[in-house]
TIMI-2910 file (N, C-alpha, C, CB; in pm, 1 decimal, decimal comma, always signed):
<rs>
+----------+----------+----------+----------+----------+----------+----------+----------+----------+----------+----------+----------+------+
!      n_x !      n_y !      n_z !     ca_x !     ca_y !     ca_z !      c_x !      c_y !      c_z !     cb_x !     cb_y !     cb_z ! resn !
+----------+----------+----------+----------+----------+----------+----------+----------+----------+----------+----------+----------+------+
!   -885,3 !   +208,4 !  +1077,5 !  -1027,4 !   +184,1 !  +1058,9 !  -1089,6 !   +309,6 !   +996,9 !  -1096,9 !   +146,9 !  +1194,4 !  Unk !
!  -1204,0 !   +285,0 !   +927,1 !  -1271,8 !   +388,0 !   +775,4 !  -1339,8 !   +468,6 !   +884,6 !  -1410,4 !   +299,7 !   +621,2 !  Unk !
!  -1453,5 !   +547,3 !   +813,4 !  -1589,8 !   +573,4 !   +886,8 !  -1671,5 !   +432,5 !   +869,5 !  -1680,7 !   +713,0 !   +813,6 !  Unk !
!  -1674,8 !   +418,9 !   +780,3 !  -1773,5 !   +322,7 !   +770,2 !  -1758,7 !   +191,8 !   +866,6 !  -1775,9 !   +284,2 !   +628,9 !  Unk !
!  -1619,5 !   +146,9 !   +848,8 !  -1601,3 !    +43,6 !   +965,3 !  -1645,7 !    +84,9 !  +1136,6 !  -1436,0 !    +10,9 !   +961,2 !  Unk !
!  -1635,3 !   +233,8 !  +1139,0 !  -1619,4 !   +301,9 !  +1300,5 !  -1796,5 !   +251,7 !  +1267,5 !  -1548,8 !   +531,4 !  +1344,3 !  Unk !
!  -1860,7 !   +304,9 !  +1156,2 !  -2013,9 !   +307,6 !  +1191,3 !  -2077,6 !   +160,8 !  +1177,2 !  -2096,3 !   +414,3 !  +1086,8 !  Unk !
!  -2010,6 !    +64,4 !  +1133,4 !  -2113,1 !    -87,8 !  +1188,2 !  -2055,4 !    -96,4 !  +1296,3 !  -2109,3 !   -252,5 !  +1104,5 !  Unk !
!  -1954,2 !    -36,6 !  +1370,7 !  -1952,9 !   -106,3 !  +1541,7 !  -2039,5 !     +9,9 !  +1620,8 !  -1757,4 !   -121,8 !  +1630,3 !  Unk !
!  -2193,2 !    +56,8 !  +1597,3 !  -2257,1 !   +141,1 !  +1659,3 !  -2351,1 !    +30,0 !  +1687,0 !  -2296,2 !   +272,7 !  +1592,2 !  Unk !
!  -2464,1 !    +19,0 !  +1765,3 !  -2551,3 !    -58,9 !  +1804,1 !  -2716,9 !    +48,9 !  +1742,1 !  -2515,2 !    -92,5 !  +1989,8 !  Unk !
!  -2764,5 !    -83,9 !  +1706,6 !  -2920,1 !    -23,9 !  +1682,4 !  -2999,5 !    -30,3 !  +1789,7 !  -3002,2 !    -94,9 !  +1576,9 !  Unk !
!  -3100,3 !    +97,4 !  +1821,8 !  -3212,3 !    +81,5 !  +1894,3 !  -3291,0 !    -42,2 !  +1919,5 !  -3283,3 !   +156,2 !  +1848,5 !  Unk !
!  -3324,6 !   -131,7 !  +1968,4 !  -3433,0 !   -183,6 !  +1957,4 !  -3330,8 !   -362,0 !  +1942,7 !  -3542,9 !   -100,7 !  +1815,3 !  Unk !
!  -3240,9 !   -391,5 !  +1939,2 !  -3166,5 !   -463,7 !  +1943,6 !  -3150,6 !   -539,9 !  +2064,7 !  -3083,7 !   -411,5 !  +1906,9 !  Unk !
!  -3183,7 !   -660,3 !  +2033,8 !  -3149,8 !   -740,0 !  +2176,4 !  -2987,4 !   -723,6 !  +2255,0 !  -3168,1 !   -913,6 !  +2136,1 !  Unk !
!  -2980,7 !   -710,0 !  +2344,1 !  -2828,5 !   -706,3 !  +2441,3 !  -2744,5 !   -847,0 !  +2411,8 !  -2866,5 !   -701,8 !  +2638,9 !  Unk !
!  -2818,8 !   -907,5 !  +2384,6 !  -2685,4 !  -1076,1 !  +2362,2 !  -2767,0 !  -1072,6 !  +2188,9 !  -2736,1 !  -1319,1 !  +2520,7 !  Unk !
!  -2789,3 !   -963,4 !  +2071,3 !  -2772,0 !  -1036,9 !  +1976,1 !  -2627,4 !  -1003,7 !  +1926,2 !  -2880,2 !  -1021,3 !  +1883,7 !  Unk !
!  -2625,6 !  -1154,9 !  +1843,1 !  -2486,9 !  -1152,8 !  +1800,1 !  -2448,9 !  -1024,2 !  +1706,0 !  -2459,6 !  -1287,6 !  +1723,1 !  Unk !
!  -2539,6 !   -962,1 !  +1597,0 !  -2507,9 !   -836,8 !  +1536,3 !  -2587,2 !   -732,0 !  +1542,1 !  -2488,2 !   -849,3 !  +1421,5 !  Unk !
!  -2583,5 !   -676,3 !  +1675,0 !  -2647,9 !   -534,7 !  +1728,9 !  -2625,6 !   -470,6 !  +1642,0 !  -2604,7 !   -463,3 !  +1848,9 !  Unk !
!  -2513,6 !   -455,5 !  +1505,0 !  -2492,4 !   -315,7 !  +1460,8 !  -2584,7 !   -314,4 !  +1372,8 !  -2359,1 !   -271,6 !  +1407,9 !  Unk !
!  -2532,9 !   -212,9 !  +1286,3 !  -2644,8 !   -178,6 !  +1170,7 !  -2573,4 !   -248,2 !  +1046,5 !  -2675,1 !     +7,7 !  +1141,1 !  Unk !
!  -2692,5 !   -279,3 !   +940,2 !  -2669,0 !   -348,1 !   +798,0 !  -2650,9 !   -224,0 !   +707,7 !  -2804,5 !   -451,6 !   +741,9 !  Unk !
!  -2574,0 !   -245,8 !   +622,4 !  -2476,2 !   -204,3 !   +503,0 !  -2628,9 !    -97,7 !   +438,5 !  -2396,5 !   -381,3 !   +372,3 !  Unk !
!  -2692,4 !   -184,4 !   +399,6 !  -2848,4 !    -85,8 !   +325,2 !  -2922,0 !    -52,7 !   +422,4 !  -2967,4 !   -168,0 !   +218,3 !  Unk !
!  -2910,4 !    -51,3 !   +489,0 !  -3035,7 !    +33,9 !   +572,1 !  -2991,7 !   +169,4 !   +580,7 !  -3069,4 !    -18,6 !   +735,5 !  Unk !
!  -3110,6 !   +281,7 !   +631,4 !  -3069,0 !   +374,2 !   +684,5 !  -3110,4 !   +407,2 !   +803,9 !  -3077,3 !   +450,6 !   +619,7 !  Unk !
!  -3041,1 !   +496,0 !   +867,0 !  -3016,6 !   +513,0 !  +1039,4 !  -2977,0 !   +686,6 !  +1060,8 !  -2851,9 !   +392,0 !  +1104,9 !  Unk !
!  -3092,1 !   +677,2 !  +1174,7 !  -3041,3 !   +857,3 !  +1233,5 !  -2964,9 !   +817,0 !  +1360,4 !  -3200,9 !   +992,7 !  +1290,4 !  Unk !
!  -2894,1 !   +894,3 !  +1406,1 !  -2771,9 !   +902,0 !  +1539,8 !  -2846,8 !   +958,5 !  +1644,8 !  -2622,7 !  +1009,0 !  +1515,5 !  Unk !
!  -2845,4 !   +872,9 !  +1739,3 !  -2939,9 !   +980,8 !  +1889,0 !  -2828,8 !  +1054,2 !  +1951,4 !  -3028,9 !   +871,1 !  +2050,5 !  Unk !
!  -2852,9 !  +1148,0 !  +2015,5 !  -2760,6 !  +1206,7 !  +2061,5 !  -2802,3 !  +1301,6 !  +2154,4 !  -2691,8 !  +1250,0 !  +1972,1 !  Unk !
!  -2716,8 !  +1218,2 !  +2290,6 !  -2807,0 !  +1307,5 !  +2405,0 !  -2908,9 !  +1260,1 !  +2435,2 !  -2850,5 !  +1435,9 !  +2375,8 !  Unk !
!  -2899,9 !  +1234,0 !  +2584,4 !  -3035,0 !  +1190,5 !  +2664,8 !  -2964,9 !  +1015,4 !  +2699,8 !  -3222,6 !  +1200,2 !  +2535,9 !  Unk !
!  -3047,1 !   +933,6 !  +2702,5 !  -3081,2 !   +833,8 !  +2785,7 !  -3024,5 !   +690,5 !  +2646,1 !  -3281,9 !   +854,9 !  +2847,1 !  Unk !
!  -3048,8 !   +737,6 !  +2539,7 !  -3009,5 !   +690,6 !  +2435,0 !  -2890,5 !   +727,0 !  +2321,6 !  -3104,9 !   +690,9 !  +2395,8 !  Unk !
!  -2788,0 !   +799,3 !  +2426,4 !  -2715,7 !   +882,7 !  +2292,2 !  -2621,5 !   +783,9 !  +2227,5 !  -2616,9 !  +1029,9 !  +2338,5 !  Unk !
!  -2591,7 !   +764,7 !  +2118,9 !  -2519,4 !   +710,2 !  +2035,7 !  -2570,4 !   +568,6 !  +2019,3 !  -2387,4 !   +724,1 !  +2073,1 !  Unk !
!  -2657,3 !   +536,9 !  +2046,0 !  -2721,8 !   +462,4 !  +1933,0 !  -2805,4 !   +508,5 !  +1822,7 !  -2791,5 !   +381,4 !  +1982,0 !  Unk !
!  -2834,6 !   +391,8 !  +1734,8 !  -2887,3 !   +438,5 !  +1602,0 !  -3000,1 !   +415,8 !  +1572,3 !  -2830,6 !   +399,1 !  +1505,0 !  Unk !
!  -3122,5 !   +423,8 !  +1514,4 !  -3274,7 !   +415,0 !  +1472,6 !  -3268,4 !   +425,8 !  +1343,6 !  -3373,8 !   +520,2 !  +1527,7 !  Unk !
!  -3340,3 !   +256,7 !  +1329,2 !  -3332,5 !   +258,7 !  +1197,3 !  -3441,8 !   +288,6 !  +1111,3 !  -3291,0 !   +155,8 !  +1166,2 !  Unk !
!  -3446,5 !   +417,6 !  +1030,3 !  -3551,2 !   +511,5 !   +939,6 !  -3556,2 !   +458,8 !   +834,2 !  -3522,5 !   +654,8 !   +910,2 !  Unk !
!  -3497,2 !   +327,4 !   +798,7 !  -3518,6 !   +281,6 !   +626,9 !  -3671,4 !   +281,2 !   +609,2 !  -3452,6 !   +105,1 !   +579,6 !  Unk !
!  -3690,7 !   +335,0 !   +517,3 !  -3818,0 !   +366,4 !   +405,4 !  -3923,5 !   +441,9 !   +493,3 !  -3898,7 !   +209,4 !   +330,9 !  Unk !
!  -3897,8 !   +562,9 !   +591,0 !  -3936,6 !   +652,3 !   +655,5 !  -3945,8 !   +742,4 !   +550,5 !  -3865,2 !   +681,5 !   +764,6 !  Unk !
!  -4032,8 !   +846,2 !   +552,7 !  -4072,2 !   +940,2 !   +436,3 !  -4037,0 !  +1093,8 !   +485,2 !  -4244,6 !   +923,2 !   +398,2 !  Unk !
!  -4014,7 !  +1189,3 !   +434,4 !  -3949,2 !  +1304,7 !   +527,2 !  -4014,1 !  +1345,2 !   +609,7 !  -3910,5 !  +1414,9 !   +476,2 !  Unk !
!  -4117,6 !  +1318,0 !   +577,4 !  -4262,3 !  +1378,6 !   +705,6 !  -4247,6 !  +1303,2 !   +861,2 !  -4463,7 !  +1311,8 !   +635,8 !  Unk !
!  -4214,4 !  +1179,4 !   +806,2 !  -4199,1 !  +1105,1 !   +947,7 !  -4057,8 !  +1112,8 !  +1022,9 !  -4228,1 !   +948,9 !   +925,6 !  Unk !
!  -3963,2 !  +1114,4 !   +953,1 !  -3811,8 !  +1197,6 !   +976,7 !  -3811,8 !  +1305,7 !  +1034,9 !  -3739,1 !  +1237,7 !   +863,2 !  Unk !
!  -3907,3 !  +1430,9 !   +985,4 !  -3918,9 !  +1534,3 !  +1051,7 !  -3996,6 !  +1569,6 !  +1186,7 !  -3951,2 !  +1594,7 !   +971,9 !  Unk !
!  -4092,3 !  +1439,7 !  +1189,4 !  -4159,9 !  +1476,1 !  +1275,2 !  -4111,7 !  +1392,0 !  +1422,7 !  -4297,9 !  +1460,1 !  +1221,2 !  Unk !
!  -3984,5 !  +1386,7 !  +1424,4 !  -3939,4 !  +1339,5 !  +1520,2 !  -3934,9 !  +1198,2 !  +1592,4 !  -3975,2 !  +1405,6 !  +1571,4 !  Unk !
!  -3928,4 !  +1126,4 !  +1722,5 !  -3964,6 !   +975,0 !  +1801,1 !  -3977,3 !   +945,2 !  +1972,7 !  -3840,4 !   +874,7 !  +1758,0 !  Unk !
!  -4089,2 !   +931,8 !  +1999,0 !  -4051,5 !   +904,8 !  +2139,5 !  -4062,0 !   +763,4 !  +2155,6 !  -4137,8 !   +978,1 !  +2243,3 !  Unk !
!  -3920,4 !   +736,3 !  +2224,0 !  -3848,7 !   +628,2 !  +2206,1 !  -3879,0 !   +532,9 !  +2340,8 !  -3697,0 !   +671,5 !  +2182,1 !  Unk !
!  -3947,6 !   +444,5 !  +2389,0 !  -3976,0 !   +341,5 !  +2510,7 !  -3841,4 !   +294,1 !  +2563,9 !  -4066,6 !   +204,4 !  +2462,3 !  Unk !
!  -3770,0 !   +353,5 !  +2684,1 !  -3663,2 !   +302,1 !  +2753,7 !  -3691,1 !   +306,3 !  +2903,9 !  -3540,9 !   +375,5 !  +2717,7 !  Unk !
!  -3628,8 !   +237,5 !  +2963,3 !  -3586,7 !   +196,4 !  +3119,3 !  -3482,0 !   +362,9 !  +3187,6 !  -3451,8 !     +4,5 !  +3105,3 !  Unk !
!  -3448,4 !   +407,9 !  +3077,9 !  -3335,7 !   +480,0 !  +3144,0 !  -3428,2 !   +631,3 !  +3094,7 !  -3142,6 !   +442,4 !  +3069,9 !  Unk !
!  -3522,4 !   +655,9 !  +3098,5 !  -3577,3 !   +797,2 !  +3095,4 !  -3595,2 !   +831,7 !  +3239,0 !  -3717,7 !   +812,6 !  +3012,4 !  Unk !
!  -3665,3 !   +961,1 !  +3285,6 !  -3688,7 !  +1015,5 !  +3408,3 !  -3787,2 !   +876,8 !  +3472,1 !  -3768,2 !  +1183,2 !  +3393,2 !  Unk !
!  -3868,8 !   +849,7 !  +3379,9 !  -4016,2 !   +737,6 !  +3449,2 !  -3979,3 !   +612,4 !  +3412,2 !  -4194,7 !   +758,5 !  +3376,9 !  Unk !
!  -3998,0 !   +517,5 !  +3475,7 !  -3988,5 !   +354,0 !  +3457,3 !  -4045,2 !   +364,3 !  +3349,6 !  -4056,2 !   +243,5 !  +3558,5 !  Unk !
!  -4063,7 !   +283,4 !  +3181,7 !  -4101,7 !   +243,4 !  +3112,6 !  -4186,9 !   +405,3 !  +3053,0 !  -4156,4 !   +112,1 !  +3161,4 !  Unk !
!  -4109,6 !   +523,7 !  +3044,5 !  -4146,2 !   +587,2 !  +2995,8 !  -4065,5 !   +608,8 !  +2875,4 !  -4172,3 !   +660,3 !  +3067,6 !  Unk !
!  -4062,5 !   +752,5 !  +2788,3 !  -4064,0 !   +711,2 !  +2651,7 !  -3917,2 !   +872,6 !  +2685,5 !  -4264,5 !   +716,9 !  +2522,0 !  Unk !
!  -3816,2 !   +829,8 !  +2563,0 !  -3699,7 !   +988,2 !  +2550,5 !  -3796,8 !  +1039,5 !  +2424,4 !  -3468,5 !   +957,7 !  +2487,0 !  Unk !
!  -3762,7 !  +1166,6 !  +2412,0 !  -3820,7 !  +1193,7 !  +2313,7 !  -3680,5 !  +1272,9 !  +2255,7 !  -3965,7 !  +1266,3 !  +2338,2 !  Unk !
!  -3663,1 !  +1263,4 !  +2110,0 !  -3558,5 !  +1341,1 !  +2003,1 !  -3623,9 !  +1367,6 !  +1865,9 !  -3418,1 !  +1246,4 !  +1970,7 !  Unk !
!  -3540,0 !  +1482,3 !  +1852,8 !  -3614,7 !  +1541,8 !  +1720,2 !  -3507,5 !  +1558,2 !  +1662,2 !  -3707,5 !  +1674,8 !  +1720,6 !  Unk !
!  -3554,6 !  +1571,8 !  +1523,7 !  -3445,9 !  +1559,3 !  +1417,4 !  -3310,2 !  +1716,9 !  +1402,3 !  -3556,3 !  +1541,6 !  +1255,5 !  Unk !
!  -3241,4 !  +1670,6 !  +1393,1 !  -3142,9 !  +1812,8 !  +1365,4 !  -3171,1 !  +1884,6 !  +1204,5 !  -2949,9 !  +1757,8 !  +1371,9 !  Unk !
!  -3124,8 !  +2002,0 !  +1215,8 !  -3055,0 !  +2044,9 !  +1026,9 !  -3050,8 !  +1980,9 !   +991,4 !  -2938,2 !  +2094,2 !   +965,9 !  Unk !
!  -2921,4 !  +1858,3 !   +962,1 !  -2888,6 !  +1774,0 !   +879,2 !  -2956,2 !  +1678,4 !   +811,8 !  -2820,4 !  +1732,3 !   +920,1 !  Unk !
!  -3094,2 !  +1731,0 !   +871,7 !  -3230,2 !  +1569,1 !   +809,9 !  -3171,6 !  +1588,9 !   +631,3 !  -3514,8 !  +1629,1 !   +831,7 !  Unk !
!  -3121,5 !  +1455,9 !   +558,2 !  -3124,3 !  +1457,4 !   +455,4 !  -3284,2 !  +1439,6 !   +395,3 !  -3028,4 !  +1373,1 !   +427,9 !  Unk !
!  -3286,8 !  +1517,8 !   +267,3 !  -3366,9 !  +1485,9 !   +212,2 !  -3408,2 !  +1352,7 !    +90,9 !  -3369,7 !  +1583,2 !   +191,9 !  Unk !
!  -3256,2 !  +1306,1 !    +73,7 !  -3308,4 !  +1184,2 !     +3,6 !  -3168,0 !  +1047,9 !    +89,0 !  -3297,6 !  +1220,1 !   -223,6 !  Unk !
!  -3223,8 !   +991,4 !   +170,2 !  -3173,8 !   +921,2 !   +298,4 !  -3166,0 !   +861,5 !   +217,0 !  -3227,6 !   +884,0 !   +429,4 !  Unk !
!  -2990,3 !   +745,5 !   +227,9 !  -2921,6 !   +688,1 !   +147,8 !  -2897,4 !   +591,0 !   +259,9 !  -2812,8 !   +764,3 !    +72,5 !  Unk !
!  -2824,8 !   +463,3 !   +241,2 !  -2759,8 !   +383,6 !   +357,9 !  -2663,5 !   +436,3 !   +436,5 !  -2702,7 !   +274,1 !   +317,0 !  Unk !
!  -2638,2 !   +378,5 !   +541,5 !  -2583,3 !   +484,2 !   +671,3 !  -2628,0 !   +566,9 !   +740,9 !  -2508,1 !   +555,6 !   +653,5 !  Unk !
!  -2592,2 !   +618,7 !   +799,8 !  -2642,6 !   +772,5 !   +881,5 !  -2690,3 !   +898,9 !   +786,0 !  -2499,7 !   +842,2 !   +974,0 !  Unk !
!  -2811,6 !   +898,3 !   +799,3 !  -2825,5 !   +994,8 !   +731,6 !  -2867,5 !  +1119,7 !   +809,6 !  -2903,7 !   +959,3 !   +637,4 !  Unk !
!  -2904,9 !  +1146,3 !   +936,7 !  -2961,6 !  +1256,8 !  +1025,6 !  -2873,8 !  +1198,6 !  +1172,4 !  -3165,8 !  +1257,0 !  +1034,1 !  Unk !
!  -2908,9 !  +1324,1 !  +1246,3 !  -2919,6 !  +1309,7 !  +1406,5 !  -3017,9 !  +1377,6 !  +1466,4 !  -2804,2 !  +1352,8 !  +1477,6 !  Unk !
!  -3059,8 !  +1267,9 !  +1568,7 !  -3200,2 !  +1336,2 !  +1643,0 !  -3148,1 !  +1352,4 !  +1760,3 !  -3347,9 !  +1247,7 !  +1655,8 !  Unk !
!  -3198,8 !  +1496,9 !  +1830,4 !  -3102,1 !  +1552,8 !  +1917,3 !  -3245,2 !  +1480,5 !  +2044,9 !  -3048,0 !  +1767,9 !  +1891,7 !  Unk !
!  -3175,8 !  +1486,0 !  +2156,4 !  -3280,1 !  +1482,5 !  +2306,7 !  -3354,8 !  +1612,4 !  +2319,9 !  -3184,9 !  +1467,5 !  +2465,5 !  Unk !
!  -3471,5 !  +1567,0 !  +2379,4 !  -3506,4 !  +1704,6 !  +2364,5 !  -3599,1 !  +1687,7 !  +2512,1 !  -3593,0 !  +1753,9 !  +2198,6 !  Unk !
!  -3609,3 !  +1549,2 !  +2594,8 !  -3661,8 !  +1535,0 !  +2711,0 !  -3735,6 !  +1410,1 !  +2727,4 !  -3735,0 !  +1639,4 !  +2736,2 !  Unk !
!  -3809,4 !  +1365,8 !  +2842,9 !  -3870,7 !  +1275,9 !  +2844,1 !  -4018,3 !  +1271,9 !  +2872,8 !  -3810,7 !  +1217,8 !  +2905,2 !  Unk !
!  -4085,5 !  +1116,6 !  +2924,4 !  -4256,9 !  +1155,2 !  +2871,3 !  -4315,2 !  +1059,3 !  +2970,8 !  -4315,4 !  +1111,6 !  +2678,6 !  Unk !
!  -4381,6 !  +1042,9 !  +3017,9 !  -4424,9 !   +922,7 !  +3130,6 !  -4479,9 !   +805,6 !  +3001,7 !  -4586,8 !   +986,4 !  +3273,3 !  Unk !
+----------+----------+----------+----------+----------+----------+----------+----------+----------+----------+----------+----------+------+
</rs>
């Protein structure tokens, strides 16, 4: 198996638990969480502008410190500047938020 095959069996953020294709589509683009409450899933940034890439996400999950509070991750180095399909960044944990 490629990278690319390893990276459609990743699951997207925001994805229902029984949908049939949690992963990610071929054109989109996607940053990698990593760390925290959400690590290794993906968020999908297609047609996000670098400003909004850079400026990080606090993300609404069940599994932060607070019931229905939010992880928060910010972008690493690697923020590309012209985001292509696939992974183009990783947003590291950086804590949580009520």
């Amino acid at each position: 198996m490629n990278g690319d095959e390893q990276l459609l069996r990743g699951r997207v953020y925001g994805c229902d638990h029984d949908d049939p294709n949690p992963g990610p589509l071929p054109a989109r683009t996607y940053a990698m969480l990593v760390g925290g409450p959400l690590d290794g899933l993906l968020l999908d940034i297609t047609g996000w502008t670098a400003e909004e890439v850079g400026g990080g996400v606090a993300l609404a999950t069940e599994l932060s410190r607070w019931p229905g509070g939010r992880a928060l991750y910010d972008p690493g180095a690697d923020v590309s500047r012209a985001p292509g399909p696939g992974v183009a960044c990783r947003f590291y944990y950086s804590g949580d938020t009520p």
